[in-house]
Wavefront OBJ file of the C-alpha trace (Angstrom):
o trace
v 107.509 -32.264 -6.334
v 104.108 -32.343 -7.416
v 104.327 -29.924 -10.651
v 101.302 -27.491 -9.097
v 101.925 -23.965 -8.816
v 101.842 -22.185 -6.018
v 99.363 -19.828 -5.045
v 101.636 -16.869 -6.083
v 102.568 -18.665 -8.943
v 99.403 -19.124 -10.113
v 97.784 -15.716 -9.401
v 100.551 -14.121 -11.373
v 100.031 -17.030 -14.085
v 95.828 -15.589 -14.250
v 96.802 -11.910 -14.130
v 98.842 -12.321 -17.185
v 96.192 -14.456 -18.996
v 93.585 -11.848 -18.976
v 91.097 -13.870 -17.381
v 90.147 -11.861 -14.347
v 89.133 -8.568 -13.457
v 90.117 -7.479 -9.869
v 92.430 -9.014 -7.388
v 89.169 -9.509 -5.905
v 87.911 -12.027 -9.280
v 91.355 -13.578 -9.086
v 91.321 -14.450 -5.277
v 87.754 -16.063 -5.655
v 89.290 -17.876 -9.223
v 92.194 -19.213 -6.728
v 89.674 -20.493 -3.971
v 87.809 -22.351 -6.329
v 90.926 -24.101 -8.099
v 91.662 -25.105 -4.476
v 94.735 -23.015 -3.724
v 94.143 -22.493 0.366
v 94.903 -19.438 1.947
v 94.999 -17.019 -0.478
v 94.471 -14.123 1.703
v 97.553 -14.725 3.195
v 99.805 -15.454 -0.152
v 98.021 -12.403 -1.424
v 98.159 -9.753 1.269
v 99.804 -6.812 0.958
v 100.203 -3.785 -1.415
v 103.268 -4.247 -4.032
v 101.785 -8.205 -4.903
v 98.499 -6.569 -5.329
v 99.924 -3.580 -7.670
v 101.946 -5.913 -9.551
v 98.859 -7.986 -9.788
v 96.228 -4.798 -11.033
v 99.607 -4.094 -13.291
v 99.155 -7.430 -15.110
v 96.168 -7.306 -15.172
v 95.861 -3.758 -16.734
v 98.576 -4.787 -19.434
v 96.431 -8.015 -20.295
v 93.565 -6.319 -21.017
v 95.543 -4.156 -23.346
l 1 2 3 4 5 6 7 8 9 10 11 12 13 14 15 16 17 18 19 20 21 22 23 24 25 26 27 28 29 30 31 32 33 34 35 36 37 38 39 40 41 42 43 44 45 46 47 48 49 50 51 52 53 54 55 56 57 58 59 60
């Protein structure tokens, strides 16, 4: 194993970190880590609500 995260991994890691904005800012924050396709690990409504969630909580 490699230690990286995985792409969910990681987009759940930045939405708790407070770092990004949208799903939108955290996509394009994935892309240029180098995580590759991120429109596919991050399709679909419940992962993006418990993304905007996280996020929303971060932020305070």
């Amino acid at each position: 194993m490699t230690g990286q995260l995985t792409t969910v991994e990681r987009a759940f890691e930045l939405a708790r970190s407070g770092s990004c904005n949208s799903v939108n800012d955290l996509r394009q924050r994935l892309r240029r880590e180098g995580y590759d396709a991120v429109h596919i690990h991050l399709h679909g409504a419940s992962i993006n609500k418990q993304l905007v969630d996280l996020m929303h909580a971060a932020k305070g």
